[in-house]
C-alpha positions in Angstrom: 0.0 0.0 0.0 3.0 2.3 0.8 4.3 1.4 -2.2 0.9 2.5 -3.9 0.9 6.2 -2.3 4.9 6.4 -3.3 3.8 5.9 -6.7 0.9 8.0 -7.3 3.0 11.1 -5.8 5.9 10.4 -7.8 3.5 10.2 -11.0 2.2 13.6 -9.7 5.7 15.1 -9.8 6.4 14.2 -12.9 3.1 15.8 -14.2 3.6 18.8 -12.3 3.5 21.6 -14.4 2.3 20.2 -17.6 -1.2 22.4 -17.2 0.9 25.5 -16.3 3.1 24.8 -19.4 -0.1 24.3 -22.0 -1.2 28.0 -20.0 1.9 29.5 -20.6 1.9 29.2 -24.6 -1.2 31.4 -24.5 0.8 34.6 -22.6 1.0 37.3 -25.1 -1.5 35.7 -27.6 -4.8 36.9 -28.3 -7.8 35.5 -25.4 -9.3 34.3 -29.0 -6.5 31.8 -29.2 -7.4 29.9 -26.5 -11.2 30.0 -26.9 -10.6 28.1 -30.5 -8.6 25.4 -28.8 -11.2 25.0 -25.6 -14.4 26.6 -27.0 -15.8 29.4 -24.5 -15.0 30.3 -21.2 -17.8 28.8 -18.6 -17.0 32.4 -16.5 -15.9 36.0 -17.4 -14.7 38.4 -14.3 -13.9 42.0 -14.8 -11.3 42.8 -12.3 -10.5 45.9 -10.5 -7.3 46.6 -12.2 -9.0 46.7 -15.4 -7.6 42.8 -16.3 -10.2 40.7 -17.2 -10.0 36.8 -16.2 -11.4 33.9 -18.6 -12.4 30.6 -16.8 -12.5 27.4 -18.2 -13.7 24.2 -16.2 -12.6 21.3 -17.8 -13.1 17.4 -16.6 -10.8 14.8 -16.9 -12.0 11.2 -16.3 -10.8 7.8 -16.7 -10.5 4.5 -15.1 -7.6 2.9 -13.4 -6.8 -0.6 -13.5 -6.3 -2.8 -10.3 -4.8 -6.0 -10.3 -5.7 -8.1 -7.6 -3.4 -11.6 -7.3 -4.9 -14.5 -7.0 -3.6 -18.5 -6.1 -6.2 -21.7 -6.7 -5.5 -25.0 -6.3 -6.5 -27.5 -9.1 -7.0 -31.2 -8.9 -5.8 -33.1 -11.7 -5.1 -36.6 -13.3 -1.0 -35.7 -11.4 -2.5 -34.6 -7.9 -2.9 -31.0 -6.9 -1.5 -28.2 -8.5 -1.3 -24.4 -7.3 -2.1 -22.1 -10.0 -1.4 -17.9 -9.6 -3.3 -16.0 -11.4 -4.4 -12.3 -11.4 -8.0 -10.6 -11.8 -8.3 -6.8 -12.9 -11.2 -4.3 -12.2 -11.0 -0.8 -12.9 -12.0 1.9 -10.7 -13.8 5.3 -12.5 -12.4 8.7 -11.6 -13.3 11.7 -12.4 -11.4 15.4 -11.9 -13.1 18.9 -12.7 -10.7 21.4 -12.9 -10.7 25.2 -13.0 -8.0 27.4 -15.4 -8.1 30.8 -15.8 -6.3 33.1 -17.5 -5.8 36.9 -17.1 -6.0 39.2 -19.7 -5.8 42.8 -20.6 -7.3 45.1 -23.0 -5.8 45.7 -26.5 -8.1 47.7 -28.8 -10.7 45.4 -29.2 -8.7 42.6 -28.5 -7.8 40.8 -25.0 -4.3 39.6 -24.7 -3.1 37.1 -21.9 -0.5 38.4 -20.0 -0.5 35.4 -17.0 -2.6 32.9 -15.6 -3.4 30.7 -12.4 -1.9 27.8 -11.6 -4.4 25.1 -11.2 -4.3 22.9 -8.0 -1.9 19.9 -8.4 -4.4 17.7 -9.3 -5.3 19.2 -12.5 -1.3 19.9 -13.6 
């Protein structure tokens, strides 16, 4: 089980960052950009600095294998025999997660200048 949690963290680590970096390509590019790629934001906020923030909410879901081991014993023709084996199921998850990026007024146009990290569960 300690094994398990190692793993998952480690995974996590890895993936750190990977939502930031997608985020990041859209800094300096025009809020339009990112609406073509991900279709329109679910929110809108004015700010008080003038900025204006864009909200996507985005779910990711899946399933994850689990292999269970197994060991039966068989009776045969030769005696008994032990037989290992393994049985999977897969457990459904599912992760909404909230990106924004901020942008400010060009013309007529909205350019990102930054973004929020998302929590680590959505990098």
């Amino acid at each position: 089980m300690k094994f398990a949690k190692l793993t998952v963290f480690v995974c996590a680590l890895l993936l750190s960052g990977c939502a930031s970096q997608v985020m990041s390509n859209y800094v300096g590019k025009s809020i339009q950009e990112p609406i073509l790629d991900y279709g329109p934001p679910v929110n809108v906020v004015d700010m008080n600095d003038g900025k204006r923030a864009f909200q996507w909410s985005i779910t990711h879901s899946g399933a994850v294998p689990i292999y269970t081991p197994q060991t039966a014993t068989v009776y045969g023709v030769g005696g008994p025999a032990t037989v290992n084996y393994s049985t999977t199921t897969y457990s459904p998850y599912s992760q909404t997660c909230l990106y924004t990026l901020i942008a400010v007024q060009q013309g007529k146009d909205w350019v990102v200048e930054g973004f929020r990290k998302p929590n680590l569960m959505c990098e």
